[in-house]
C-alpha positions as CSV (number, residue, x, y, z in Angstrom):
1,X,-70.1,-22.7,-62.8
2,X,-72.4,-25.7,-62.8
3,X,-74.4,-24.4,-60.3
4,X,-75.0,-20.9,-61.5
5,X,-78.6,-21.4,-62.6
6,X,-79.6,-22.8,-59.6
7,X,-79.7,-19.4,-57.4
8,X,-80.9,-17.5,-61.1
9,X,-84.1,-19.7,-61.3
10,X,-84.8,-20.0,-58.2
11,X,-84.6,-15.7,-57.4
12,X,-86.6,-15.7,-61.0
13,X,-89.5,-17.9,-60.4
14,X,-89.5,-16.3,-56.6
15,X,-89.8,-12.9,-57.9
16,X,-92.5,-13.5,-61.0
17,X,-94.8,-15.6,-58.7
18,X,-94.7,-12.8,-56.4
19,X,-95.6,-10.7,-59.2
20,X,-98.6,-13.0,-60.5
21,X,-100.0,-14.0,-57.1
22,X,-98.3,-12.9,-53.8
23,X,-96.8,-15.2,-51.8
24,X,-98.5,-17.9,-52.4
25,X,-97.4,-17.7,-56.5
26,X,-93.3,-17.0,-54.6
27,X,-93.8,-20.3,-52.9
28,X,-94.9,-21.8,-56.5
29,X,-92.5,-20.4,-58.6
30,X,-89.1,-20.2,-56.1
31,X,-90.3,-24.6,-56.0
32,X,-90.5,-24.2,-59.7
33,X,-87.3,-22.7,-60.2
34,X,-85.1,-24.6,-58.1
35,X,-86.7,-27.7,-60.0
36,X,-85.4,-26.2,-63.5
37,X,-82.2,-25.0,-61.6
38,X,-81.4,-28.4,-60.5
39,X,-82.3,-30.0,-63.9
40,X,-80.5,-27.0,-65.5
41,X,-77.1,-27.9,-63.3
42,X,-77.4,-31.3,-64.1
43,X,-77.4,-30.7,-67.5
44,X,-74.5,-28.4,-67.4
45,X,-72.3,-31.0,-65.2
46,X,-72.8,-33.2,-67.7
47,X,-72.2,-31.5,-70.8
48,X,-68.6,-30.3,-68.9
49,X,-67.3,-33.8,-68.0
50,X,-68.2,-34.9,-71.3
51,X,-70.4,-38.0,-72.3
52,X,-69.2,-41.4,-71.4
């Protein structure tokens, strides 16, 4: 379940920067939201496993 919001940002910011500006603003916001999803996993991972 770590990984969930990885594929949910990533179809998000796809789909609004399509909305705002085409394909150029998918491009910016799919690169967008696979940075948040990854920072968003990591964040998740951690707070499972507990801090050390």
């Amino acid at each position: 379940m770590g990984c969930l919001p990885l594929p949910l940002l990533f179809l998000a910011g796809f789909g609004l920067g399509w909305l705002i500006d085409g394909s150029t603003g998918a491009l910016w916001g799919a690169s967008i939201g696979l940075v948040l999803g990854l920072l968003a996993m990591g964040w998740l991972v951690r707070a499972i496993r507990g801090r050390r």
